[in-house]
C-alpha positions, -999 to 999 in steps of 0.1 A, spaced: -235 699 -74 -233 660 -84 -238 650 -121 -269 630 -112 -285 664 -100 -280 677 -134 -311 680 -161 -307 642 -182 -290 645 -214 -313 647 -244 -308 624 -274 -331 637 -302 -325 609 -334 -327 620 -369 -362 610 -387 -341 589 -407 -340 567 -375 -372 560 -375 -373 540 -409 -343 519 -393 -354 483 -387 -336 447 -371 -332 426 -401 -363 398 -395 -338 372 -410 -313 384 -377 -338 380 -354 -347 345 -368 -312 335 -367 -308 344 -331 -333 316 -327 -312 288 -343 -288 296 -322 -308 270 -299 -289 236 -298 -308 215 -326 -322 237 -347 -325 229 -384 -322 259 -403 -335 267 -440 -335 304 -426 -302 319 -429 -290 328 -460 -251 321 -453 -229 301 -481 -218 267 -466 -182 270 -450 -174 238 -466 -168 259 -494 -142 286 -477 -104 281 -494 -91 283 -458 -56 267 -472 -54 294 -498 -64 323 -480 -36 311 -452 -7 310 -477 -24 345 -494 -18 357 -460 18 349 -452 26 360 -492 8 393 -484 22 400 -451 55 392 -463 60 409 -498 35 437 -488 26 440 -454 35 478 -447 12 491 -480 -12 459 -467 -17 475 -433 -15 509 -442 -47 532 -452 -55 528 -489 -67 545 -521 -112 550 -514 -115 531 -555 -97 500 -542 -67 482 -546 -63 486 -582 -52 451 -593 -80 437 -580 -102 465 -595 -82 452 -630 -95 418 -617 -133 423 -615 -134 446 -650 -117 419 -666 -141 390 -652 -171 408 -666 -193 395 -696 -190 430 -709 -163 459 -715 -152 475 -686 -131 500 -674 -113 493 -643 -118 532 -633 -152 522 -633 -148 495 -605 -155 510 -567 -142 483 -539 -167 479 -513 -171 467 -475 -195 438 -488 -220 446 -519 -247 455 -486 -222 489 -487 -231 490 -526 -265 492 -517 -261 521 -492 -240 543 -512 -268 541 -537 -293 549 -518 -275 578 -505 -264 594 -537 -301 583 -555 -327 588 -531 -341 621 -518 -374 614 -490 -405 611 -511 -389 604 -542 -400 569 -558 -381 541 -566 -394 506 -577 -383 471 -565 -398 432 -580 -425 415 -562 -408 399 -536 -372 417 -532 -344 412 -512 -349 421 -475 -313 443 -472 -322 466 -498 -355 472 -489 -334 482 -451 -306 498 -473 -333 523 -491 -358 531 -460 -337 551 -442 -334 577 -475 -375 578 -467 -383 566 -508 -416 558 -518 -413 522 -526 -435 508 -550 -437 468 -560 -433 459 -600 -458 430 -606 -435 399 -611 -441 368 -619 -419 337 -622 -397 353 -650 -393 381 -633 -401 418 -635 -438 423 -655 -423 449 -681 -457 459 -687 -461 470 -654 -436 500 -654 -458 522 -672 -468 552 -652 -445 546 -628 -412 574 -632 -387 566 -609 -353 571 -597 -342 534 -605 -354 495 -605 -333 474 -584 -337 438 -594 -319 407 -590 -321 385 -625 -302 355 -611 -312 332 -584 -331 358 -568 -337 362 -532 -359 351 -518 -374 333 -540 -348 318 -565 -362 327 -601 -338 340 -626 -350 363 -651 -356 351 -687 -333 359 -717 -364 371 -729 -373 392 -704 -339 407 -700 -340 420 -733 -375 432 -729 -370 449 -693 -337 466 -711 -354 480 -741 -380 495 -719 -355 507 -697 -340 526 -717 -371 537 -735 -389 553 -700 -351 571 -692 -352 542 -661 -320 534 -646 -314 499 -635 -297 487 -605 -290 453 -610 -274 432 -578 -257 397 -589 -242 380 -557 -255 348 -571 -249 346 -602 -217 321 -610 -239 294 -584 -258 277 -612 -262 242 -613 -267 231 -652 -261 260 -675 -248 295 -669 -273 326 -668 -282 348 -699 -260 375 -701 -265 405 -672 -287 433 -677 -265 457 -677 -240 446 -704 -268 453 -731 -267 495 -716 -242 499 -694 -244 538 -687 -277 530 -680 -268 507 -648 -253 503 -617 -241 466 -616 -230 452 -580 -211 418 -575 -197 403 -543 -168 377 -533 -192 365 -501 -209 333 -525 -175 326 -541 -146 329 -516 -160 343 -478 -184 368 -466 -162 372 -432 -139 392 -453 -169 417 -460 -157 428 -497 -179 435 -527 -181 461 -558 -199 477 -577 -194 492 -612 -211 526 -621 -212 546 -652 -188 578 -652 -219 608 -642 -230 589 -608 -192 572 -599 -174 599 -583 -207 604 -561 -209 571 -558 -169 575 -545 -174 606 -522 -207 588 -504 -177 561 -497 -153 579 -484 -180 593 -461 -187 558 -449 -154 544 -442 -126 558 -465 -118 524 -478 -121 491 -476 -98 468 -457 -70 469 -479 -54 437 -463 -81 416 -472 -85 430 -508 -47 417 -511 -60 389 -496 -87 379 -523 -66 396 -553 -36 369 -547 -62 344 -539 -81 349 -575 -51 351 -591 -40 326 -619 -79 314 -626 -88 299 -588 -126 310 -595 -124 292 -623 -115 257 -605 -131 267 -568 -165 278 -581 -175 242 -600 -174 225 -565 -192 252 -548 -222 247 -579 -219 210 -574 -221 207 -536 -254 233 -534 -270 212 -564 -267 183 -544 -286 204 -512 -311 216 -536 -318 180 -549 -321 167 -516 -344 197 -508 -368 189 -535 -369 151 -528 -379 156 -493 -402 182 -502 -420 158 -527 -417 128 -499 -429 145 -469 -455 171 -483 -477 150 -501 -513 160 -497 -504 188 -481 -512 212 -508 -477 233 -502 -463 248 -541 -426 251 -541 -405 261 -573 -372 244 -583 -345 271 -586 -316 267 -612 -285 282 -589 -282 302 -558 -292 293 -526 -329 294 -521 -365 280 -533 -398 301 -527 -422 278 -512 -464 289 -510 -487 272 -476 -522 256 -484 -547 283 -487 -554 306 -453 -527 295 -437 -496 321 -424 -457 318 -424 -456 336 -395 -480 317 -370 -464 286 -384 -429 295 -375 -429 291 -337 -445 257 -340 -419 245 -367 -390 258 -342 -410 236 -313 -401 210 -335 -365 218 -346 -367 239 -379 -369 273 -389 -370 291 -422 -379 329 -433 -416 340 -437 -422 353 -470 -438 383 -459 -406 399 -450 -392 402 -485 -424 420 -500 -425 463 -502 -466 466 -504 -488 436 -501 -476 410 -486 -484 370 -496 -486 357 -459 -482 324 -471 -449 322 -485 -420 312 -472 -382 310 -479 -360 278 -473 -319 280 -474 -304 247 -487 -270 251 -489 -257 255 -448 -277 217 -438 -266 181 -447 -288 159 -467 -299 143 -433 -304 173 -421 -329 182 -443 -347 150 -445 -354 156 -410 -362 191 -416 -387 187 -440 -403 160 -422 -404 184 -390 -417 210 -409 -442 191 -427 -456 177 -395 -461 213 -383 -482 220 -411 -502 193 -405 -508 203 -370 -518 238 -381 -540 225 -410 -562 202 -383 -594 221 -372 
């Protein structure tokens, strides 16, 4: 008897499979692929700012003082001077114990919803959030409910009634849309935290891009056992080497730990040499300034050739103090996502704002990257996206 008489084999997928969805900004991306596309869509730091010198000699240094231990399997916590690294380069006291290495902070995001989330059980998000997490957390089948949030951030007032398993939020330069939580705010959203028994997880990959002065302090440096705090070296040195971390208090860490070792046992432990001899003897401190200067100089252009080419218009946009992105709103009854394929008909994409939303969506927003195009390049952008919106706004 030949295989190919035999019954088909039967792949039955998990339920879980189910809430797995393609990343929308993925899909977009595979559009700008197409030669001459603008694109405000991605949200990928600008390899302009990759130390490609210094992560060459880190290499040959690495490889030649340490390259059996670098190649070799490695501890699940992380390569512990670099652990010593990120505890020290906190705004708050931290024990390096309480530092987890992971495969990007994307991994951060999974481990916690694996070791926080049984189906059905509730956890809250801002009003919009970042698209990953919302793909990190489905797959645990949460109920996820939206916080009403406004341009400080999370509406404290909002979280009453609503017992949950945690708050994820994103206080600086949020994505999508840019804002940055007040110091105001902070202190109220803490206090009420910790008042309801809420845990916080608070995600900061943006937060050492401002452009004028730093960010109030993070959230969860005024209650630390009462957060799970995750950071990445993707905005700051290169998201090609996939590393991140995250810093737990001690009840949820070695969970936090085991879900890891589950997932990959470590991270690569060559590149984690890689970044600790890199960030050695203050580099952030020198590298970081140019990075904040060359994406002020994007968003600048950005606003002035929003201000040029969409006068009249009746399109809001905010002006974002760090980070990557600004939140932009279409005139009244228009959509994001109609617009899109005539704005790539004429050379420019960006991310409808719908994506990034957990219950009612605002079909009118959008979200447009500055930092990966030129000044030119935006000029033009803007122009060609402007001229799409006129074309959708004529009867």
């Amino acid at each position: 008897m030949k295989l190919n008489d035999l019954q088909h084999t039967q792949w039955v997928l998990a339920r879980r499979a189910d809430k797995m969805n393609p990343s929308v900004i993925r899909e977009i991306l595979k559009v700008t692929e197409r030669p001459g596309i603008i694109s405000f869509a991605g949200g990928l730091p600008s390899p302009k700012t990759f130390p490609v010198a210094e992560f060459a000699a880190a290499c040959d240094k690495v490889l030649r003082d340490d390259g059996e231990a670098a190649l070799q399997y490695a501890a699940s916590e992380g390569y512990a001077p670099l652990r010593e690294q990120v505890a020290a380069g906190l705004p708050w006291q931290v024990d390096p114990a309480q530092v987890l290495i992971t495969t990007g902070s994307q991994q951060g995001l999974d481990l916690v919803a694996k070791v926080l989330i049984d189906a059905g059980s509730r956890i809250l998000v801002e009003t919009p959030t970042y698209l990953g997490a919302l793909q990190a957390f489905a797959p645990m089948e949460p109920e996820v409910v939206s916080v009403a949030s406004d341009a400080e951030g999370v509406d404290v007032d909002d979280l009453a009634g609503k017992p949950a398993r945690f708050l994820y939020v994103l206080p600086n330069f949020q994505n999508p849309t840019g804002r940055t939580m007040s110091e105001a705010r902070r202190a109220a959203l803490s206090h009420r935290a910790a008042e309801l028994g809420l845990p916080l997880v608070e995600d900061n990959p943006y937060g050492d891009l401002w452009f004028d002065t730093p960010p109030p302090p993070p959230l969860t440096a005024r209650n630390p056992d009462g957060c799970i705090y995750l950071g990445s070296f993707s905005k700051v040195l290169a998201p090609g080497l996939r590393l991140g971390f995250l810093v737990a208090p001690a009840p949820v860490f070695p969970k936090l730990l085991q879900a890891k070792q589950a997932a990959d046992l470590h991270s690569p432990g060559f590149n984690q040499r890689m970044i600790a001899e890199v960030m050695k003897d203050g580099f952030l401190d020198r590298h970081v300034p140019t990075i904040r200067a060359l994406y002020r100089s994007q968003r600048d252009a950005m606003l002035a050739a929003l201000t040029r080419e969409m006068a009249g218009l009746g399109v809001q946009w905010n002006t974002p103090d760090g980070g990557m992105f600004l939140w932009a709103r279409l005139p009244e009854g228009m959509s994001a996502v109609e617009l899109l394929p005539r704005a790539v008909d004429k050379g420019v994409a960006f991310v409808p704002g719908a994506a990034f939303f957990a219950g009612r969506t605002d079909a009118r927003s959008l979200r447009l990257s500055f930092v990966t195009a030129t000044a030119q390049q935006i000029d033009i952008g803007i122009a060609a996206l402007a001229s799409a919106i006129r074309e959708q706004l004529r009867p």
